[in-house]
PDB file of the backbone (N, CA, C, O) and the ligand in Angstrom, with CONECT records:
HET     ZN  A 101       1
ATOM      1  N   UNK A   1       0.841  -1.202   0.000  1.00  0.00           N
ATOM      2  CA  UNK A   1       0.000   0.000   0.000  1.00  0.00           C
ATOM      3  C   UNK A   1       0.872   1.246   0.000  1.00  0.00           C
ATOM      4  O   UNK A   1       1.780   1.278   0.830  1.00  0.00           O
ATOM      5  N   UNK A   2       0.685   2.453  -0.966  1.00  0.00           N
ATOM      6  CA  UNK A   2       1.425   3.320  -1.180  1.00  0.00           C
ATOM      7  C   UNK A   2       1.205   4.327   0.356  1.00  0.00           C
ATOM      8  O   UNK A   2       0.277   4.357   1.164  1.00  0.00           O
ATOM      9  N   UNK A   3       2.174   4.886   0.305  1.00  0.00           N
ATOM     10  CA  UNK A   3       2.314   5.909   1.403  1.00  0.00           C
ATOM     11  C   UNK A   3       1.702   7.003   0.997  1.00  0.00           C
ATOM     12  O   UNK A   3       1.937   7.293  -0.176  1.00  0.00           O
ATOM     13  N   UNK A   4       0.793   7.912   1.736  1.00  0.00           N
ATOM     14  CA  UNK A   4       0.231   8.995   1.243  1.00  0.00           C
ATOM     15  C   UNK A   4       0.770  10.329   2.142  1.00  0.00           C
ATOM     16  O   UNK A   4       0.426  10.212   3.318  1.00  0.00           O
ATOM     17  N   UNK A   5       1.276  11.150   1.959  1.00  0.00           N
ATOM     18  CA  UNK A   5       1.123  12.743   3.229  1.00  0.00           C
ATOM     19  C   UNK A   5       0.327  13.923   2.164  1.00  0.00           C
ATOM     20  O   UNK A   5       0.143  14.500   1.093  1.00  0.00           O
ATOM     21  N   UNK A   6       0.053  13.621   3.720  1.00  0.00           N
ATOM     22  CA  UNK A   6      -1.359  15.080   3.694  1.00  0.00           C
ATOM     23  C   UNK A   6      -0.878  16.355   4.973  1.00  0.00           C
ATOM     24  O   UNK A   6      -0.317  16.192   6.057  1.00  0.00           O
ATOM     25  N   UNK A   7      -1.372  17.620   4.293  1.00  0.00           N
ATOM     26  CA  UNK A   7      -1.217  18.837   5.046  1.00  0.00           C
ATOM     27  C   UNK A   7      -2.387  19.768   5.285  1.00  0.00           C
ATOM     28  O   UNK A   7      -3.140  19.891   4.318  1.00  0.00           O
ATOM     29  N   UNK A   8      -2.663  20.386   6.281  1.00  0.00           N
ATOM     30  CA  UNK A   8      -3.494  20.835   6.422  1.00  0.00           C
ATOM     31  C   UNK A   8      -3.657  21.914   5.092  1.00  0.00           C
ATOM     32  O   UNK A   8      -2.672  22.243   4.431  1.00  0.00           O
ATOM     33  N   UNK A   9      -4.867  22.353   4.832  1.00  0.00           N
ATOM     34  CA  UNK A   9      -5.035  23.357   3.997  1.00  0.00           C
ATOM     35  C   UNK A   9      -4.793  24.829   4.317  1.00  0.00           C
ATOM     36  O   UNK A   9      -4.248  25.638   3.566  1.00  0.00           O
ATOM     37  N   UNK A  10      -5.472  25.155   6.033  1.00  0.00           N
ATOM     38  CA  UNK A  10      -4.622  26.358   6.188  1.00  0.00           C
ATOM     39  C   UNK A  10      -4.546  26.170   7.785  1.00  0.00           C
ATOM     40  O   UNK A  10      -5.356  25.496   8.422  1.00  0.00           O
ATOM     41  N   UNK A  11      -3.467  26.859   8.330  1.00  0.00           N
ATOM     42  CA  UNK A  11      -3.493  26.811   9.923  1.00  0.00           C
ATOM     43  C   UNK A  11      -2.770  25.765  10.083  1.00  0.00           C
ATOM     44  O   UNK A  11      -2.358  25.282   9.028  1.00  0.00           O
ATOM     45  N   UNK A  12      -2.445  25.201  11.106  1.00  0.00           N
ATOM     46  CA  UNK A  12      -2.045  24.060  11.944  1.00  0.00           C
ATOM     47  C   UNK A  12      -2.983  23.185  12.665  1.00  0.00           C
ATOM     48  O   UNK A  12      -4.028  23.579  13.183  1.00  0.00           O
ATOM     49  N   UNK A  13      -2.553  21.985  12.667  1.00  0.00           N
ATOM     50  CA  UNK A  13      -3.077  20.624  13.363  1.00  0.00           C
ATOM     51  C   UNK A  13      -2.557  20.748  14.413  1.00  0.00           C
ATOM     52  O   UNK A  13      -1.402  21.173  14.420  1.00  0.00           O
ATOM     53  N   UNK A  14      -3.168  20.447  15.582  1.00  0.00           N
ATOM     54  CA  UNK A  14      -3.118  20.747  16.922  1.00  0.00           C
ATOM     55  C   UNK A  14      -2.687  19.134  17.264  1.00  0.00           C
ATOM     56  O   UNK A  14      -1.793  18.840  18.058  1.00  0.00           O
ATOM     57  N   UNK A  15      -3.325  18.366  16.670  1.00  0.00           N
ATOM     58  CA  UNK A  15      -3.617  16.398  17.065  1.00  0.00           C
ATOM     59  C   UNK A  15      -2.331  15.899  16.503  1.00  0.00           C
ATOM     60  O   UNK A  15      -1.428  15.268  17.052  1.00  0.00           O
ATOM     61  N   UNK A  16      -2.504  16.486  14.831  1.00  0.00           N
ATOM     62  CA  UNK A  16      -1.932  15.305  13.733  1.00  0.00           C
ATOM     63  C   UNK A  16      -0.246  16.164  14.154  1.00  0.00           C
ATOM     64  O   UNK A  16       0.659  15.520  14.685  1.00  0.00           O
ATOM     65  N   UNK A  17      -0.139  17.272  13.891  1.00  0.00           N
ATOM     66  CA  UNK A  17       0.925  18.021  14.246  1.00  0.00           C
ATOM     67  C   UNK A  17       1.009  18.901  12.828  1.00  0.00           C
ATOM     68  O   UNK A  17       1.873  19.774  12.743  1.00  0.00           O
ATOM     69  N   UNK A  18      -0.036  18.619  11.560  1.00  0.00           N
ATOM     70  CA  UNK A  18      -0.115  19.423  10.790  1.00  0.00           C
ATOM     71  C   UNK A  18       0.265  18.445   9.406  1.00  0.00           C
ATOM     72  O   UNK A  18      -0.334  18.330   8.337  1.00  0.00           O
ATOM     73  N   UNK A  19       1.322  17.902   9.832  1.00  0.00           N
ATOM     74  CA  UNK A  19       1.431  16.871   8.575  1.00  0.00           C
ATOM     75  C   UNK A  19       1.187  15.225   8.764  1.00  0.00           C
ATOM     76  O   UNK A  19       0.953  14.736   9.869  1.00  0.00           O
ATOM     77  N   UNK A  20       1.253  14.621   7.818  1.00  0.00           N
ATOM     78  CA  UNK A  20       0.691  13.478   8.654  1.00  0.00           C
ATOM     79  C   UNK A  20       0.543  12.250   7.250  1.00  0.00           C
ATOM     80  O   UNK A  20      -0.001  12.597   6.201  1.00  0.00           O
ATOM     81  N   UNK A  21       0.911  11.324   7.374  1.00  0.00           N
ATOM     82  CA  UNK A  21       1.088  10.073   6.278  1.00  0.00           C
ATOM     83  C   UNK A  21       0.139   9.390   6.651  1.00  0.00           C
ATOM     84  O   UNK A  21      -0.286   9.403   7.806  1.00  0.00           O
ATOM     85  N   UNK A  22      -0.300   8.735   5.770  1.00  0.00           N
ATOM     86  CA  UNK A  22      -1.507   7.727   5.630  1.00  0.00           C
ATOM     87  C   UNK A  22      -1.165   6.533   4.761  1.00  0.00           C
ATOM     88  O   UNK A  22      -0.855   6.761   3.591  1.00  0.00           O
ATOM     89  N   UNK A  23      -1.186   5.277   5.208  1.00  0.00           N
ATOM     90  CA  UNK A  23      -1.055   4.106   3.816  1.00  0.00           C
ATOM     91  C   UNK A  23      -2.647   4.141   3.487  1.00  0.00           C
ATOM     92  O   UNK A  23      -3.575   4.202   4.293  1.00  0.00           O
ATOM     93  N   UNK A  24      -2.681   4.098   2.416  1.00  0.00           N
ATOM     94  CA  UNK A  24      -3.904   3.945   1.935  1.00  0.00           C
ATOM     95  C   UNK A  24      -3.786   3.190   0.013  1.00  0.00           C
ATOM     96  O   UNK A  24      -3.047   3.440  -0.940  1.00  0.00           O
ATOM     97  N   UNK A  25      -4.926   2.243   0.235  1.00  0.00           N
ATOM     98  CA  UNK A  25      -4.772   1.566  -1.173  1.00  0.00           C
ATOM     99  C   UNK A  25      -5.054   2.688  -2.543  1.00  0.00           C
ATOM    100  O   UNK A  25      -5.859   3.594  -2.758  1.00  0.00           O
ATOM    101  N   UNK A  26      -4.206   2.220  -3.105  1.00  0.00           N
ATOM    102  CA  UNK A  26      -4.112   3.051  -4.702  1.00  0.00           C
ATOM    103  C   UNK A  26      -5.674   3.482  -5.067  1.00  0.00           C
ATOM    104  O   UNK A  26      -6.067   4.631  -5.270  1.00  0.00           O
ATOM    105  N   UNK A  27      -6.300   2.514  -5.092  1.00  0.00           N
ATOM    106  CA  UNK A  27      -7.985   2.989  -5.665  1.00  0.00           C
ATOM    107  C   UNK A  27      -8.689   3.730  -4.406  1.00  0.00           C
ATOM    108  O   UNK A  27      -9.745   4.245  -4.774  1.00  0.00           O
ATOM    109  N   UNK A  28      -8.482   3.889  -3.359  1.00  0.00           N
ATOM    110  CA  UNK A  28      -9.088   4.664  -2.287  1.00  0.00           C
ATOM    111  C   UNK A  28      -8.954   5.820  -2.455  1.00  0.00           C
ATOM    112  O   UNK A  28      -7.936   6.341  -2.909  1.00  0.00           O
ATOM    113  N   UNK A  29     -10.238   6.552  -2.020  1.00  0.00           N
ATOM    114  CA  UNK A  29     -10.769   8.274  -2.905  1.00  0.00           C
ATOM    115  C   UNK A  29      -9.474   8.907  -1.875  1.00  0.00           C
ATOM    116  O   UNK A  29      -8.997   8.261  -0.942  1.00  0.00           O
ATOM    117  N   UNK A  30      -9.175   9.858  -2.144  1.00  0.00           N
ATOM    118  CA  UNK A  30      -8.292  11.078  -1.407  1.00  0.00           C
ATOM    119  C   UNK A  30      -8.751  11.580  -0.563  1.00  0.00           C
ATOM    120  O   UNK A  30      -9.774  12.235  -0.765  1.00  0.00           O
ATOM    121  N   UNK A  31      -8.111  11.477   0.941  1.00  0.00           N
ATOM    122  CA  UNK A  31      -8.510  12.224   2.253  1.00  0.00           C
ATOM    123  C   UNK A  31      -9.233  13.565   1.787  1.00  0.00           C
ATOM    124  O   UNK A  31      -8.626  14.057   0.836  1.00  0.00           O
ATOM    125  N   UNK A  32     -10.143  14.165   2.100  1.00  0.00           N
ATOM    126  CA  UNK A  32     -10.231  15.368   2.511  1.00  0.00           C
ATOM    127  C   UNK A  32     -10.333  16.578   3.488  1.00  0.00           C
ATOM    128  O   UNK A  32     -10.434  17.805   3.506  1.00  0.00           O
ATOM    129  N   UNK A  33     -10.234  15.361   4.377  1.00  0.00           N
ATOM    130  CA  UNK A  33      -9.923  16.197   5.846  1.00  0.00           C
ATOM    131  C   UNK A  33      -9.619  15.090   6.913  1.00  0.00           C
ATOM    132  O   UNK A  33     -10.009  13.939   7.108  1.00  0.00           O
ATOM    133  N   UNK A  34      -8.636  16.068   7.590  1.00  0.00           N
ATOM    134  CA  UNK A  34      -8.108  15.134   8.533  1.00  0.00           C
ATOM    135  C   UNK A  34      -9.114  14.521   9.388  1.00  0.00           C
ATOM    136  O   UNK A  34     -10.117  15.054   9.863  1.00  0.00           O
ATOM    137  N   UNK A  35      -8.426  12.525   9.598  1.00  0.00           N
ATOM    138  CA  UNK A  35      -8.732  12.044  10.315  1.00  0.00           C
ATOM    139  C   UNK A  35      -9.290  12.422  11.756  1.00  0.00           C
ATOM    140  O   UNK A  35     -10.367  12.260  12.330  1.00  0.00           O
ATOM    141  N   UNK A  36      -7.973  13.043  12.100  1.00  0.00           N
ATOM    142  CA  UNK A  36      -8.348  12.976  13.334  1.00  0.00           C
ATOM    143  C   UNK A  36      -8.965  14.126  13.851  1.00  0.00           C
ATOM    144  O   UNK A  36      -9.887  13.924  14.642  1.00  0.00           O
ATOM    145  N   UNK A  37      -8.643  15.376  13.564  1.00  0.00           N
ATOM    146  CA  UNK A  37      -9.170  16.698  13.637  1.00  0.00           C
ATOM    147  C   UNK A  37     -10.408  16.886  12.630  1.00  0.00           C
ATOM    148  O   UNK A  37     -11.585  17.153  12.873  1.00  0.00           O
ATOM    149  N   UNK A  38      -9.857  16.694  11.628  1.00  0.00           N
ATOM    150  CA  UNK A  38     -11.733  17.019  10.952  1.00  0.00           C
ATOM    151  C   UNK A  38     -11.023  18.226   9.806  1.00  0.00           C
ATOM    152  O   UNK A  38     -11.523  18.547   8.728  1.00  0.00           O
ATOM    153  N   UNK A  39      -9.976  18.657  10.288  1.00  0.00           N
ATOM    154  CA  UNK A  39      -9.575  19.785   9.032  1.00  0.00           C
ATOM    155  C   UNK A  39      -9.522  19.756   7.688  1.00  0.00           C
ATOM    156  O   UNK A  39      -8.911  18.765   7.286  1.00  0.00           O
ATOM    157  N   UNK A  40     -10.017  20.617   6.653  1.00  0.00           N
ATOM    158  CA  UNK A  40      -9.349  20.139   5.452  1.00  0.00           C
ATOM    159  C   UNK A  40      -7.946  19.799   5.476  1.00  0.00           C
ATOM    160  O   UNK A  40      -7.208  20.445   6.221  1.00  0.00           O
ATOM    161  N   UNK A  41      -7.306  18.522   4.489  1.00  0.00           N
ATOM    162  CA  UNK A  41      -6.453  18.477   4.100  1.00  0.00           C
ATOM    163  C   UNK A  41      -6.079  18.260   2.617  1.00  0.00           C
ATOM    164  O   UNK A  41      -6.800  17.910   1.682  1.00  0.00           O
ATOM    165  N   UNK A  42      -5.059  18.493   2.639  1.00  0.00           N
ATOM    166  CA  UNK A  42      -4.902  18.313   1.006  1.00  0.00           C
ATOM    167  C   UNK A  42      -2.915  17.566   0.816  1.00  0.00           C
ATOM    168  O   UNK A  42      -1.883  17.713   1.470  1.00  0.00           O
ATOM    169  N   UNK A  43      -3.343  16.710  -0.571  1.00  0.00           N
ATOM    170  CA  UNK A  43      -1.826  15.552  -0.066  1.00  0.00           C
ATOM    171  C   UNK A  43      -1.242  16.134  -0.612  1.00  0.00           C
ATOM    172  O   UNK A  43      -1.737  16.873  -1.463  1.00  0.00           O
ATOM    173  N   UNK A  44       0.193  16.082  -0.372  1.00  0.00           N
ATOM    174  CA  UNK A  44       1.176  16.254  -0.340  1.00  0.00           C
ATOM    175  C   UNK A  44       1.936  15.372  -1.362  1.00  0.00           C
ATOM    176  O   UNK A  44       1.915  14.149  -1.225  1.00  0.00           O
ATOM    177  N   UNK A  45       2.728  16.060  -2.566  1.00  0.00           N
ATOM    178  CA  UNK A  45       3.080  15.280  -3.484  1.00  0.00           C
ATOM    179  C   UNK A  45       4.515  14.393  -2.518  1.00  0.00           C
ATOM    180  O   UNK A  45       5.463  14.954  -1.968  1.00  0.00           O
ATOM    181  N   UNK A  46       4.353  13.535  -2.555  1.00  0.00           N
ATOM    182  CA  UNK A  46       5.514  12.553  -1.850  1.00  0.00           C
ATOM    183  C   UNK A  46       6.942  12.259  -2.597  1.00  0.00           C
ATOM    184  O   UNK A  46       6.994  11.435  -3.510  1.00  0.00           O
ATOM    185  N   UNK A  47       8.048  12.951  -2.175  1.00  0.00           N
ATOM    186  CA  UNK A  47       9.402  12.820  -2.721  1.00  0.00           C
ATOM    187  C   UNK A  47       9.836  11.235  -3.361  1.00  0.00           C
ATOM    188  O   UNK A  47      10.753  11.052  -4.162  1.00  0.00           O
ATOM    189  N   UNK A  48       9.019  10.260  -2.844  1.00  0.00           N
ATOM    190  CA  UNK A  48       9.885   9.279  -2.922  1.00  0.00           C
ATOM    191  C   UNK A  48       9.089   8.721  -4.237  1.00  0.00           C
ATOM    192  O   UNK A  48       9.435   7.598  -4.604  1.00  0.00           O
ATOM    193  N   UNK A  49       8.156   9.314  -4.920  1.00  0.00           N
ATOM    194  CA  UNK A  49       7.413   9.290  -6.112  1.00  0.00           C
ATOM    195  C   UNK A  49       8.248  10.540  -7.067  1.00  0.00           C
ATOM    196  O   UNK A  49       7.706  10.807  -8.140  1.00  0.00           O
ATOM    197  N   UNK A  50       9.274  11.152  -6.786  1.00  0.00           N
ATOM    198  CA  UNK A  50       9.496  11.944  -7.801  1.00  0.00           C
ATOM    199  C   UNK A  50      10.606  11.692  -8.178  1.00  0.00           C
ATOM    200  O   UNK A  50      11.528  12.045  -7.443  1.00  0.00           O
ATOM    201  N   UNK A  51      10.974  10.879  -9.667  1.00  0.00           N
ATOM    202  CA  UNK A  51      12.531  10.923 -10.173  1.00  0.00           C
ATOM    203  C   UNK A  51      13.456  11.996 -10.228  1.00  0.00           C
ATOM    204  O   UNK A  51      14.682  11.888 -10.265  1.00  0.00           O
ATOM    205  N   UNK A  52      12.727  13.130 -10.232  1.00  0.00           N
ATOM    206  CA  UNK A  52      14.146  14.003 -10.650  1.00  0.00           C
ATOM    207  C   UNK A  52      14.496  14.242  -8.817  1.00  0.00           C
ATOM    208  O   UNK A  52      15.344  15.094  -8.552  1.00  0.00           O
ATOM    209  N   UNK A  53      13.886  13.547  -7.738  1.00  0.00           N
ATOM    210  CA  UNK A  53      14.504  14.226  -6.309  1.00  0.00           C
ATOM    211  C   UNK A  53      15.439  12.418  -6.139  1.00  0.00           C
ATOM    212  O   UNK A  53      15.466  11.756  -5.101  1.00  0.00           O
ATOM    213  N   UNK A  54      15.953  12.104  -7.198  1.00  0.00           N
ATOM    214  CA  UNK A  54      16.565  11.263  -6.928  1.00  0.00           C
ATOM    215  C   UNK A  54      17.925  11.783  -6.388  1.00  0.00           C
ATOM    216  O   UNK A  54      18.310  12.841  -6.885  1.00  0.00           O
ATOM    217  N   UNK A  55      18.751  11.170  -5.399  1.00  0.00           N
ATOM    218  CA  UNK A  55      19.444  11.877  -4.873  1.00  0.00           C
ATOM    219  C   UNK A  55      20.977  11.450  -6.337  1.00  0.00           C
ATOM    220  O   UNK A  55      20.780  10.769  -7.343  1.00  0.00           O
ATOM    221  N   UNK A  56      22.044  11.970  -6.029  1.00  0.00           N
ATOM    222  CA  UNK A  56      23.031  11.097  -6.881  1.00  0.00           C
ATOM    223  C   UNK A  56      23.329  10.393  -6.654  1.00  0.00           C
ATOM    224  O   UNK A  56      23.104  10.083  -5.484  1.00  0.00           O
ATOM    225  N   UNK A  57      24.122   9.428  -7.501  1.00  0.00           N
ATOM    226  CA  UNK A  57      24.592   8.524  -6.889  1.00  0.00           C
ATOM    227  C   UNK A  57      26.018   7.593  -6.289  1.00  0.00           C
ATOM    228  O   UNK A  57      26.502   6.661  -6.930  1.00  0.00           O
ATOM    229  N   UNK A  58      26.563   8.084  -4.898  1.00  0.00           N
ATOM    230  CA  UNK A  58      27.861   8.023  -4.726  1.00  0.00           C
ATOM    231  C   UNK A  58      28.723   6.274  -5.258  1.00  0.00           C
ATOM    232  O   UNK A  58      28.398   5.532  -6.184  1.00  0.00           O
ATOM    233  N   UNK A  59      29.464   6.169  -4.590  1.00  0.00           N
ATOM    234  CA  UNK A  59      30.665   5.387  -4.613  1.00  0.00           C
ATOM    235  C   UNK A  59      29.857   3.671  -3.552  1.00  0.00           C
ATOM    236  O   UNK A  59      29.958   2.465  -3.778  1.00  0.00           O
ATOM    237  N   UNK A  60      29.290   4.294  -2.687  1.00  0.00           N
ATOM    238  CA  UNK A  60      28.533   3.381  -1.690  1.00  0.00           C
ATOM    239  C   UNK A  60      27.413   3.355  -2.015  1.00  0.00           C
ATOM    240  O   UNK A  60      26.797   2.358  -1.639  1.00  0.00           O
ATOM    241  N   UNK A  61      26.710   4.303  -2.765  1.00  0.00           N
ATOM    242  CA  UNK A  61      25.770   3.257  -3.531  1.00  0.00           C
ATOM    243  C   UNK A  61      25.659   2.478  -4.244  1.00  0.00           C
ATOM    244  O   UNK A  61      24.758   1.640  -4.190  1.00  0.00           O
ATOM    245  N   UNK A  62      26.639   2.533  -5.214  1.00  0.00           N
ATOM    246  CA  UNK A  62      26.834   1.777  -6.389  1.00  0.00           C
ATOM    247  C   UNK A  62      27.548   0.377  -5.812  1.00  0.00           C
ATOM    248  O   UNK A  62      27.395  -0.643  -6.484  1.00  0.00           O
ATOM    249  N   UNK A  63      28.214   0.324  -4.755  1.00  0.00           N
ATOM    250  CA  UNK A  63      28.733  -0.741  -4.172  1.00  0.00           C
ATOM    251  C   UNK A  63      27.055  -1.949  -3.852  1.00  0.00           C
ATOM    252  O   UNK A  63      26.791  -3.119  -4.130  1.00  0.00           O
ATOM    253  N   UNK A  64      26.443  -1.015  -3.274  1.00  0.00           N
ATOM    254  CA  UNK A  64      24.966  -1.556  -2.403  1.00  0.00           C
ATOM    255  C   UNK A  64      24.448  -2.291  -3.759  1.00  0.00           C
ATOM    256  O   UNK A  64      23.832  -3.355  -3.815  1.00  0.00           O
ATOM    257  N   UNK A  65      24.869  -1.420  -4.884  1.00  0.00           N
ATOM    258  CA  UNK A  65      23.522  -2.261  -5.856  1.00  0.00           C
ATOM    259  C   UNK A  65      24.608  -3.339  -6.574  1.00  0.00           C
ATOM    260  O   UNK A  65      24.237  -4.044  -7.512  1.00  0.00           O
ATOM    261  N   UNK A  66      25.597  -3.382  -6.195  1.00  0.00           N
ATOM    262  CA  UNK A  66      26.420  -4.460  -6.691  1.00  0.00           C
ATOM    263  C   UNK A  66      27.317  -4.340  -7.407  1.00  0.00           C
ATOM    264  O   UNK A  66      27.814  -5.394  -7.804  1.00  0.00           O
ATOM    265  N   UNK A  67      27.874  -3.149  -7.850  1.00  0.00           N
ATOM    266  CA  UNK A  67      28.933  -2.821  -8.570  1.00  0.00           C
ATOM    267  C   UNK A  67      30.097  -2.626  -8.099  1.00  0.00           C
ATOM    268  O   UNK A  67      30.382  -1.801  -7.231  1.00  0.00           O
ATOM    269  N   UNK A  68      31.025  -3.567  -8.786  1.00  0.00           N
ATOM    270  CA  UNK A  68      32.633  -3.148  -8.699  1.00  0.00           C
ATOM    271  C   UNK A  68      33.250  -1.982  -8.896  1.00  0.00           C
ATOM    272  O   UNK A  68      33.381  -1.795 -10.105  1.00  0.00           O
ATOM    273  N   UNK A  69      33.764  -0.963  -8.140  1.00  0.00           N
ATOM    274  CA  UNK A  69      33.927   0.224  -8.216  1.00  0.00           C
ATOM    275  C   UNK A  69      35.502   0.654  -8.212  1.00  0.00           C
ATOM    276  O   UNK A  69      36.259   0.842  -7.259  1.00  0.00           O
ATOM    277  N   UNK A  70      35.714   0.738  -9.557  1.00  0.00           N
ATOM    278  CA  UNK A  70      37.435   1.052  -9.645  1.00  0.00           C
ATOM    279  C   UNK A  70      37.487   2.549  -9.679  1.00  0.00           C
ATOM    280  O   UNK A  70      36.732   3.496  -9.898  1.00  0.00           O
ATOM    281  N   UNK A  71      38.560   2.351  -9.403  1.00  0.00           N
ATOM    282  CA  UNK A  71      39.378   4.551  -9.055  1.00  0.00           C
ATOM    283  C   UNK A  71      40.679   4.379  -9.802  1.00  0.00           C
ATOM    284  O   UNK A  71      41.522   3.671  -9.252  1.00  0.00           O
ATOM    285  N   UNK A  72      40.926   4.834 -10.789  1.00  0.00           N
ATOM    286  CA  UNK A  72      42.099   5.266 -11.516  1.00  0.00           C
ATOM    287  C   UNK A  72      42.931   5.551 -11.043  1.00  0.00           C
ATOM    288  O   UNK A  72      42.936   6.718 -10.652  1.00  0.00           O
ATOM    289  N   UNK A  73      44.166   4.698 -10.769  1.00  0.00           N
ATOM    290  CA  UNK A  73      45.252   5.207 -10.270  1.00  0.00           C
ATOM    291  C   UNK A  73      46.042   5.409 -11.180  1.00  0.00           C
ATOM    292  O   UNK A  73      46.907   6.011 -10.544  1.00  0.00           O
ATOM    293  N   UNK A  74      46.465   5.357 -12.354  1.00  0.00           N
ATOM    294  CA  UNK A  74      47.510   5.783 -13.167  1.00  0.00           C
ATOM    295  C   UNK A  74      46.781   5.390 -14.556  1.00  0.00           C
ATOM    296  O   UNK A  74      45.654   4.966 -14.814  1.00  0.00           O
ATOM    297  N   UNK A  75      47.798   5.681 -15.259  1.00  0.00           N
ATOM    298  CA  UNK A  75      47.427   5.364 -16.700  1.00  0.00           C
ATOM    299  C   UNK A  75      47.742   3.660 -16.785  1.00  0.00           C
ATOM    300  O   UNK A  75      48.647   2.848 -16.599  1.00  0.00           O
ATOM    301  N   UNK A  76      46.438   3.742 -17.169  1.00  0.00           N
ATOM    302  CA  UNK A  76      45.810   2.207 -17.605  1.00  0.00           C
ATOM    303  C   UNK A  76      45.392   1.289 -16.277  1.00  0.00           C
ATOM    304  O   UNK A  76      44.738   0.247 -16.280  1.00  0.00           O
ATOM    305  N   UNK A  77      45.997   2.028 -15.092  1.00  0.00           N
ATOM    306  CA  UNK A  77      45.777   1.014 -13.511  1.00  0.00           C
ATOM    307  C   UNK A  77      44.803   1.664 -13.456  1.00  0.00           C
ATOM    308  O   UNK A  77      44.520   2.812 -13.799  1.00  0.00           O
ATOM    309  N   UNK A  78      43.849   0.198 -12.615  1.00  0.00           N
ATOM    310  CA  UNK A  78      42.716   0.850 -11.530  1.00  0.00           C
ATOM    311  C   UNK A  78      42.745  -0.288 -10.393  1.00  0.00           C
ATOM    312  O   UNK A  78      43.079  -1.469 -10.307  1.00  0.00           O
ATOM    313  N   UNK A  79      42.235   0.673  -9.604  1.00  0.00           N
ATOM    314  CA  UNK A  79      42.320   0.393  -7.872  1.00  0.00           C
ATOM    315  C   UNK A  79      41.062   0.095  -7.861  1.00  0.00           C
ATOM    316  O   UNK A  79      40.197   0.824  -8.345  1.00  0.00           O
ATOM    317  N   UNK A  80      40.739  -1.563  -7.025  1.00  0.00           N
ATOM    318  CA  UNK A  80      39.627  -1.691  -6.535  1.00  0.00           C
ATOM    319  C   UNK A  80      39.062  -1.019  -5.142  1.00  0.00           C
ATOM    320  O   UNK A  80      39.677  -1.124  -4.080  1.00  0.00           O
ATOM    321  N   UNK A  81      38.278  -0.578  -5.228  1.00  0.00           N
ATOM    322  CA  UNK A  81      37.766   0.331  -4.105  1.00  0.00           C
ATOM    323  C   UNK A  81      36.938  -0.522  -2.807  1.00  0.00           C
ATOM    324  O   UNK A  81      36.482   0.104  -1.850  1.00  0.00           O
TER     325      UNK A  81
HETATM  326 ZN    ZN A 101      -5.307  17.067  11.985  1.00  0.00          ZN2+
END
């Protein structure tokens, strides 16, 4: 079930603390007001749905996804990292 955040529309949440995630199934209609307070809310586009907030990608990531990671030490040498 996808992760959803929702924010209040105006003012602050006193309960939720103002922002606030919800799992909720893909075909389920869109909050319109908070659970727990009753406020309008409105969602929050979620970072981890957006490619371009992909972060870069270092030396230890590329290790994580399985790659052999050489560093140039001279002409024609490389150093396993
Ligand atoms: Zn609330």
């Amino acid at each position: 079930m996808p992760l959803y955040e929702y924010e209040p529309c105006d003012g602050k949440c006193a309960i939720c603390g103002g922002r606030f995630t919800v799992h909720r199934p893909v075909n389920a209609p869109e909050l319109t007001h908070c659970p727990v307070c009753k406020k309008p809310v409105r969602k929050v586009v979620s970072l981890f749905n957006t490619p371009t907030k992909l972060k870069p990608l270092s030396i230890s990531d590329a290790k994580r996804a399985g790659f052999t990671v050489l560093k140039r030490i001279g002409k024609g040498e490389y150093e396993r990292q």
